[in-house]
C-alpha positions in Angstrom: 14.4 -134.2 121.2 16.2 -134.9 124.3 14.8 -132.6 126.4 11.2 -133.3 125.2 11.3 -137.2 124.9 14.0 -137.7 127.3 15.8 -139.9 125.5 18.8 -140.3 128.1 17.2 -141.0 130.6 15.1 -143.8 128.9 18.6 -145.1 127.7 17.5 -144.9 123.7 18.9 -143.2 120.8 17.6 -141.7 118.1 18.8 -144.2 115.8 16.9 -146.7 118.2 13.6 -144.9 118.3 13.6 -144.5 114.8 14.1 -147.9 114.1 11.4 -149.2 116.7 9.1 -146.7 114.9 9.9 -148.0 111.4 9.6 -151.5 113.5 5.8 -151.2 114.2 4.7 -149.2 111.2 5.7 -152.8 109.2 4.0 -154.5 111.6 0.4 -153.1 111.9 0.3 -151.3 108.3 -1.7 -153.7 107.3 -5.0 -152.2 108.6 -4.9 -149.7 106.0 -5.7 -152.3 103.7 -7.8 -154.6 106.0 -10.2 -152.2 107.2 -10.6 -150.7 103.8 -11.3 -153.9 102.3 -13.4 -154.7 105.5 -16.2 -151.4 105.3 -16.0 -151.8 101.0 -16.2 -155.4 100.7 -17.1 -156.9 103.3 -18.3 -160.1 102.2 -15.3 -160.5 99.6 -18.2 -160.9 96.9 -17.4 -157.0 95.9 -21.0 -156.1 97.5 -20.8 -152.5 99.3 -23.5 -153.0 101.7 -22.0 -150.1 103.7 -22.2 -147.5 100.6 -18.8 -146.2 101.0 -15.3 -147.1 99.2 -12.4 -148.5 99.8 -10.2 -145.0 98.9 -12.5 -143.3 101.4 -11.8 -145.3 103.8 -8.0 -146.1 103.3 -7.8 -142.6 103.7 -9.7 -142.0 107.0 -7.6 -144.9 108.5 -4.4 -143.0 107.8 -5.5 -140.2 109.2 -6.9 -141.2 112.5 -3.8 -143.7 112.5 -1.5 -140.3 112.1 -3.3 -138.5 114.8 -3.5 -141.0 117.1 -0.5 -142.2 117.0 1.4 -138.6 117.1 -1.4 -137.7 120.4 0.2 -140.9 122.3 3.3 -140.1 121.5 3.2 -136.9 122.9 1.4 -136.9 125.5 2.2 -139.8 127.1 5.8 -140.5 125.9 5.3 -144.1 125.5 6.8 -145.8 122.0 3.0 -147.0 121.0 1.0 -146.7 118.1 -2.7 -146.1 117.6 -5.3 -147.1 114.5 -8.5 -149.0 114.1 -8.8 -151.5 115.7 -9.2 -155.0 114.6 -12.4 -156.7 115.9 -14.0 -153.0 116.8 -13.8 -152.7 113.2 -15.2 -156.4 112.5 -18.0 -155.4 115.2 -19.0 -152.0 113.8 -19.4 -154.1 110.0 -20.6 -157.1 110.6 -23.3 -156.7 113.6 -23.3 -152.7 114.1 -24.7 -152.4 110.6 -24.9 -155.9 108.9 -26.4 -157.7 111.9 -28.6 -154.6 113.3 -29.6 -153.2 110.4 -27.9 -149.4 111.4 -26.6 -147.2 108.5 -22.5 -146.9 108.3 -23.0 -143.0 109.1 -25.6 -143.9 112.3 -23.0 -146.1 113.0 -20.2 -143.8 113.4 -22.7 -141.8 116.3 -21.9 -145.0 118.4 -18.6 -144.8 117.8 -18.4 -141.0 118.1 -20.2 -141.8 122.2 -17.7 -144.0 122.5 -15.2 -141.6 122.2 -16.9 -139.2 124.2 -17.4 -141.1 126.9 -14.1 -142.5 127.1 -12.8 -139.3 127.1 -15.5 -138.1 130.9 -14.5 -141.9 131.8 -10.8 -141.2 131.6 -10.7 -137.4 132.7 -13.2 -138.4 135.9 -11.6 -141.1 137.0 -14.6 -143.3 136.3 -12.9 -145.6 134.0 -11.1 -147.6 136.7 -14.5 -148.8 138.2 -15.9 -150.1 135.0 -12.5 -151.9 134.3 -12.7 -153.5 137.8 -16.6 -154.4 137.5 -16.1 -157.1 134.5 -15.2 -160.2 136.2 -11.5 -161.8 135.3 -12.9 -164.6 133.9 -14.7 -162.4 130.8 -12.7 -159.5 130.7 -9.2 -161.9 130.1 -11.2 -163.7 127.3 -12.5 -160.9 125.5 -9.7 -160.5 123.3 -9.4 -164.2 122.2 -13.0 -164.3 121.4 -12.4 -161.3 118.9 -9.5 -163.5 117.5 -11.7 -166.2 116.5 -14.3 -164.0 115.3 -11.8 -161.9 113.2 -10.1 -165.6 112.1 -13.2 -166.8 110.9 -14.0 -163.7 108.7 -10.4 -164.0 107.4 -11.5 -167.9 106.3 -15.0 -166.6 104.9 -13.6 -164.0 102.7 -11.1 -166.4 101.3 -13.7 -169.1 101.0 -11.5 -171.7 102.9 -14.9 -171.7 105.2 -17.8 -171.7 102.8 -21.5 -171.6 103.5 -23.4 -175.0 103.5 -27.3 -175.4 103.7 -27.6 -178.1 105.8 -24.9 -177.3 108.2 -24.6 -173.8 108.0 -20.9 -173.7 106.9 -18.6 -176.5 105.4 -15.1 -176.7 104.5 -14.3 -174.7 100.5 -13.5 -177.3 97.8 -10.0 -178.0 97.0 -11.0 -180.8 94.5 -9.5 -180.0 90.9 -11.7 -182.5 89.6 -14.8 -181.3 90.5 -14.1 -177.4 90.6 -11.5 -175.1 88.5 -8.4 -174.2 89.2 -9.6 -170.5 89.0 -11.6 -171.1 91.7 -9.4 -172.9 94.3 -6.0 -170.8 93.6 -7.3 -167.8 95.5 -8.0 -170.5 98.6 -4.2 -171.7 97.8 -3.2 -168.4 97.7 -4.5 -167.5 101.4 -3.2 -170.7 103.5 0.7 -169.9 101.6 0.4 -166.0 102.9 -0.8 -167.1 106.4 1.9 -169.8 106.5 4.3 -167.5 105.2 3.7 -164.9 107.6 3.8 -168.0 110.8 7.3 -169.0 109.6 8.6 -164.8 109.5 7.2 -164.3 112.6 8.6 -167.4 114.1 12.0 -165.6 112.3 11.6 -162.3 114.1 11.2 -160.6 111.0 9.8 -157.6 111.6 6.8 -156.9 109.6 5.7 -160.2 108.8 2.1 -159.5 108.1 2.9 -156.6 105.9 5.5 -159.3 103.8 2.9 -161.7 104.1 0.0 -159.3 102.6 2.5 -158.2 99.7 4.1 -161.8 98.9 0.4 -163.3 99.2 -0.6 -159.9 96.5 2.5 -160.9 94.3 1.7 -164.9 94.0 -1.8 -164.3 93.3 -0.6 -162.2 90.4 1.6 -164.9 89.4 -1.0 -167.7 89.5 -3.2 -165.8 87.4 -1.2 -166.7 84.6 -2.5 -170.3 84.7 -6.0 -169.4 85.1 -6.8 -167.2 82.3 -7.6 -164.1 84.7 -5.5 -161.9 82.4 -8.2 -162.7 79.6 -10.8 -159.8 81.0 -7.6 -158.5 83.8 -7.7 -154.9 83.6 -6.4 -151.9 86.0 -7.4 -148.8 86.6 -4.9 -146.7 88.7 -6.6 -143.4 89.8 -4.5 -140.6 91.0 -4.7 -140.6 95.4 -6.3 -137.7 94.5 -9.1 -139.3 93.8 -9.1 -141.3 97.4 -9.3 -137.9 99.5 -12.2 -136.5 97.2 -13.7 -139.9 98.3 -13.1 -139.2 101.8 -14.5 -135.7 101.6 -17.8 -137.2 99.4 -18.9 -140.2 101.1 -16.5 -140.4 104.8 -15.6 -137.0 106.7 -18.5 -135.5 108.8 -20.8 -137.9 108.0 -21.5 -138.7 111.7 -23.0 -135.1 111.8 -24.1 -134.6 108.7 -26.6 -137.7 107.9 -25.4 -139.9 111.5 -28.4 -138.5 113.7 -30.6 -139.5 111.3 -32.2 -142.7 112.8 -35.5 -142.2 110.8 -34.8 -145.6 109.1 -34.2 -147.6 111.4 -37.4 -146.7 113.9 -39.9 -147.2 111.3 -38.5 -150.5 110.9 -37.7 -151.4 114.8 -39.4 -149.1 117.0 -38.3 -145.9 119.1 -37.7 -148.4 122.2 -35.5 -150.9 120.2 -33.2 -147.6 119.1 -32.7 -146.8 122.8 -31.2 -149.4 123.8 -29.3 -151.1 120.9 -27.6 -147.4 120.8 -26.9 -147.9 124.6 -25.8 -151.4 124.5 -24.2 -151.0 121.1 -22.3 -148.2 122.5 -21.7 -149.7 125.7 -20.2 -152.9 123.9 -17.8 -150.0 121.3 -16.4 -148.8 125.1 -16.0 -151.7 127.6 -13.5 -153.8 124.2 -12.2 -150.6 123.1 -11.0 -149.8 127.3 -9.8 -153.3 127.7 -8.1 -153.5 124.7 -6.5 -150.4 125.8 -5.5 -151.1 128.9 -3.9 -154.8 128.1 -2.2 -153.4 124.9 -0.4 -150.5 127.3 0.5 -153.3 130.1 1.7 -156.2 127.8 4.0 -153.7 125.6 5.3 -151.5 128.2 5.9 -154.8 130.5 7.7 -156.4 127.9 9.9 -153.5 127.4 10.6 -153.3 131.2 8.8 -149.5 131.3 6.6 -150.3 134.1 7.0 -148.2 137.1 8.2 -149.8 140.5 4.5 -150.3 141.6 3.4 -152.3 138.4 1.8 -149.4 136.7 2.3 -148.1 132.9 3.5 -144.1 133.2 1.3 -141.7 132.0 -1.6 -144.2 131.8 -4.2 -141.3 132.0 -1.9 -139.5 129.2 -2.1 -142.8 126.8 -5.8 -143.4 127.4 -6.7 -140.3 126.7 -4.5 -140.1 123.7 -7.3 -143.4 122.7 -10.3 -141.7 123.4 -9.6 -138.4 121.6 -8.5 -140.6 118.0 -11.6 -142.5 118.7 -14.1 -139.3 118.5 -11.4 -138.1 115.5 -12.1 -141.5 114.2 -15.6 -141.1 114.2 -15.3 -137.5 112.1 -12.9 -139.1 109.6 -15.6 -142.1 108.7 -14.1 -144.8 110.5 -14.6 -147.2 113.4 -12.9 -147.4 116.9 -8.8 -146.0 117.3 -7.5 -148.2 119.8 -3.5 -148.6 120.5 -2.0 -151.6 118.8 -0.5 -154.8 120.4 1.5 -154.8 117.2 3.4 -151.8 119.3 4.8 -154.5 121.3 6.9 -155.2 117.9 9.0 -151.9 118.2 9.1 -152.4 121.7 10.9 -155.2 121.0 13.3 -153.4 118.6 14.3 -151.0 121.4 11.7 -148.3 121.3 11.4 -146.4 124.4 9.8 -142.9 124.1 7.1 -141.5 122.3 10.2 -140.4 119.3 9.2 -144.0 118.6 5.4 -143.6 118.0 6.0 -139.7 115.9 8.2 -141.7 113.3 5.2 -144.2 112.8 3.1 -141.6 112.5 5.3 -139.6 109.7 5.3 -142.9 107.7 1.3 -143.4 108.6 1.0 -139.9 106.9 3.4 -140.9 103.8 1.0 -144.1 103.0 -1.6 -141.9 103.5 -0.9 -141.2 99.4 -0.3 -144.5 98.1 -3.8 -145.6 98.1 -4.0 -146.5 94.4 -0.9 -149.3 94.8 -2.9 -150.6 98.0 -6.1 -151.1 95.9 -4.3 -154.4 94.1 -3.7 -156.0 96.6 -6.4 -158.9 96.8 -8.9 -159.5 99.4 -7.1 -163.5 99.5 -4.1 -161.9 100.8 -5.3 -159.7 103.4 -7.3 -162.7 104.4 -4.2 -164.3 105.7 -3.5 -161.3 107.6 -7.0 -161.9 109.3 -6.0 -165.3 110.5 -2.8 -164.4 111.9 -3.9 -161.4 113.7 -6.8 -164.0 115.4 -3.6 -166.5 116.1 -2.4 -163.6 118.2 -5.3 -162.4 120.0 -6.4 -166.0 121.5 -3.0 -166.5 123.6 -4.8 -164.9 126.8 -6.7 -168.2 127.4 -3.5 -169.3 128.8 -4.6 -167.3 132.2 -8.0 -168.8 132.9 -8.3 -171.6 134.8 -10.3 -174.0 133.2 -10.6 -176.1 136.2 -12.7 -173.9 138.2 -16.4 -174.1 136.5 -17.5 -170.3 138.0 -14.4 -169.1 136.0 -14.0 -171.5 132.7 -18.0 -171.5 131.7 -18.3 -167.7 131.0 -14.5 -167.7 129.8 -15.8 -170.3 127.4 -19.2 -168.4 126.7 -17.8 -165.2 126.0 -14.9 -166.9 123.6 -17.6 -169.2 121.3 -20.1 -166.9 121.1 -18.2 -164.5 119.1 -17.4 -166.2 116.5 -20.8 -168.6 117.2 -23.1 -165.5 116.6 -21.4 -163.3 114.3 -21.8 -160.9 117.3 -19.1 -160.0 119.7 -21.7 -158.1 122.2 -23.3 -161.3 122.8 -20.4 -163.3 123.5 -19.8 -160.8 126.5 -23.4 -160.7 127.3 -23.5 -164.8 127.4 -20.0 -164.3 129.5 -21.5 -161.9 132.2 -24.6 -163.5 132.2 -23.4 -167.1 133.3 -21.0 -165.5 135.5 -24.0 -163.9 137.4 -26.0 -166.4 137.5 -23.5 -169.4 138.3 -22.0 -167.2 141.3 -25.8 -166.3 142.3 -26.7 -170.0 142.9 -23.5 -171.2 143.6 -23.5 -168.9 147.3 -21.5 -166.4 145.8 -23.7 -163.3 145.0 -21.9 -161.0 147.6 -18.2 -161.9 145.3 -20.5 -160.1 142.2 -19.7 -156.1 142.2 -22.8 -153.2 141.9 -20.9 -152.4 138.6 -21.1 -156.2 137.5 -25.2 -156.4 138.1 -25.7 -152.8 136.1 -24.0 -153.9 133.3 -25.1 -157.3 132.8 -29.0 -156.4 133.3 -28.1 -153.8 130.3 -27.2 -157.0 128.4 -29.9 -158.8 129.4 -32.4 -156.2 128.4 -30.3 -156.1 124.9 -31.2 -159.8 124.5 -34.6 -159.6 125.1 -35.6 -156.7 123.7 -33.5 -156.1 120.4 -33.5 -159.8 118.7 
């Protein structure tokens, strides 16, 4: 291990590593259960609009997580962590197939370019030239307007946020007198968990979410002893066995084996509408996945002082391509985008160094692989709180945009609202390069807006107008 992971010269230990990696598997294990919850139930309601279960897709999570996170470990040496990624996940539900009308398995192709691409974008050099053609001003807000989004799916699905017919959404009813206390404890259930997991993060304790999910589970359980859930309560625990013969069934291959077939959706759209939602739909899976990327591997290695004398993260080529192979691997297990985690950071923290840090994750990734049936309990309430958090964390990069400047603030603001404001993050980054154009084109600017810049945003534009 020394010679491989150079431990020495990183000044770690292998008691360190290991801790850092037991550090960030507490930390981000929670997306086993999210994003199964997410493609079974994603409404909370227990309505499988995607046709595919939750121990089918617990199990394809593991595994990409495993692979992933054992690929970045290796190849680039860096103590980071891989797994789907929240708000590619909320994007491949909720507008991939909810909002555009694709099936899970056609949905999975887009995620399967994604990875390809990623993979000619990294290997070719390419990738840099994207990254640099997004303006500041949307790029820096891009993950805070996934935040929202994925904070305001966490509030739906625990009905704190409740849909209202006359102004779309309304506050859920806390009022005893007019409701039952069946309905409201869930709602109770959620804000304790979120404020639980606030005051252990605030603590340092590491794996905050995870405690949160599992003390949130545990309450719920408790409280249901004062609302008569026990009357008609009943458990069925099947054997994990029966989660991998899920994930055979209904998850693994299915990009090839039913994915290509886009017969469905052109009778219903059109041959031209296919084009190009697959190419802005795809484009969209790339440009969050690669800047998600990118600002996980800077923050966490710069906040474990690993960046090299130039400002640069080691083995950056390594780690992104690392991403872009558990992204295609994603797309054969059944689920959506592998992106590295900026829950890393956490084991960071804890003194990881190497990638000794990221193979111990991976080991325990591969252990909870087996535990699906235990996960299964734990209520959609308590992951819901997880959802909220995670969105806490994802909007601090506002703090960089000057919201003085109009050129900068307006699409910064654009690309943030519409998120959430759409149920779409595509179109908050279309509305976000759009106004950026457009603002700098009239405001005597045009020759500040890069080649790169027009291409993608006439992509968007043509999105707009021709596929809703």
């Amino acid at each position: 291990m020394e010679k491989f992971f150079k431990l020495k010269e990183h000044n770690t230990t292998v008691r360190t590593e290991i801790m850092a990696g037991l550090t960030t598997f507490f930390a981000m294990v929670y997306i086993l259960m999210v994003n199964a919850g997410m493609f079974a139930n994603p409404f909370g309601d227990g309505t499988n609009v995607l046709g595919v279960s939750y121990g089918a897709i617990y199990i394809a999570t593991a595994i990409s997580a495993v692979i992933g996170t054992l690929l970045i470990g290796l190849l680039s040496n860096l103590p980071l962590a891989q797994a789907s990624g929240m708000g590619l996940n909320a994007f491949f539900v909720y507008t991939v197939c909810v909002g555009f009308g694709l099936s899970y398995a056609n949905a999975l192709v887009l995620v399967l370019i994604d990875g390809i691409v990623f993979i000619l974008l990294t290997v070719t050099g390419l990738r840099k030239q994207i990254f640099e053609a997004i303006p500041d001003a949307v790029r820096k807000t891009i993950p805070a307007g996934i935040g929202l989004f994925i904070a305001f799916l966490g509030l739906q699905n625990a009905g704190i946020v409740a849909k209202d017919a006359s102004t779309g959404v309304t506050l859920g009813s806390f009022n005893l007198l007019a409701g039952s206390w069946a309905d409201i404890m869930p709602l109770v259930v959620t804000i304790v968990a979120f404020l639980a997991i606030c005051i252990m993060a605030k603590k340092k304790v590491k794996g905050a979410v995870l405690f949160g999910i599992l003390g949130g589970a545990a309450l719920y359980y408790l409280l249901g002893l004062t609302t008569g859930m026990y009357d008609t309560f009943t458990i069925t625990m099947e054997s994990p066995v029966e989660a991998f013969k899920a994930f055979g069934s209904e998850a693994f291959g299915k990009v090839f084996t039913e994915g290509f077939d886009f017969s469905a959706y052109t009778a219903a759209h059109g041959t031209a509408n296919l084009v190009l939602t697959i190419c802005t739909t795809a484009l969209a899976f790339c440009m969050v996945d690669m800047f998600d990327t990118l600002g996980t591997l800077y923050g966490a290695c710069s906040r474990g002082g690993m960046l090299t004398q130039d400002g640069k993260v080691p083995n950056m080529d390594k780690a992104m391509l690392a991403d872009a192979v558990a992204t295609t691997t994603g797309a054969i297990c059944g689920t959506s985008t592998v992106t590295t985690f900026v829950e890393s950071a956490s084991g960071v923290a804890e003194g990881g160094r190497t990638g000794l840090t990221s193979i111990v994750t991976g080991i325990l990734f591969f252990i909870a692989m087996f535990l699906s049936p235990i996960a299964q309990l734990v209520p959609g309430c308590a992951t819901a709180a997880a959802l909220v958090y995670v969105g806490v964390l994802m909007v601090g990069c506002v703090k960089d945009i000057d919201w003085n400047a109009i050129e900068i603030s307006v699409p910064a603001f654009l690309t943030m609202a519409m998120m959430p404001f759409t149920y779409n993050i595509s179109y908050g980054i279309a509305f976000g390069l759009l106004s950026y154009v457009v603002i700098n084109l009239f405001t005597g600017k045009a020759k500040s807006i890069k080649v790169g810049t027009w291409v993608i945003t006439i992509l968007f534009a043509a999105m707009l107008l021709l596929t809703h």
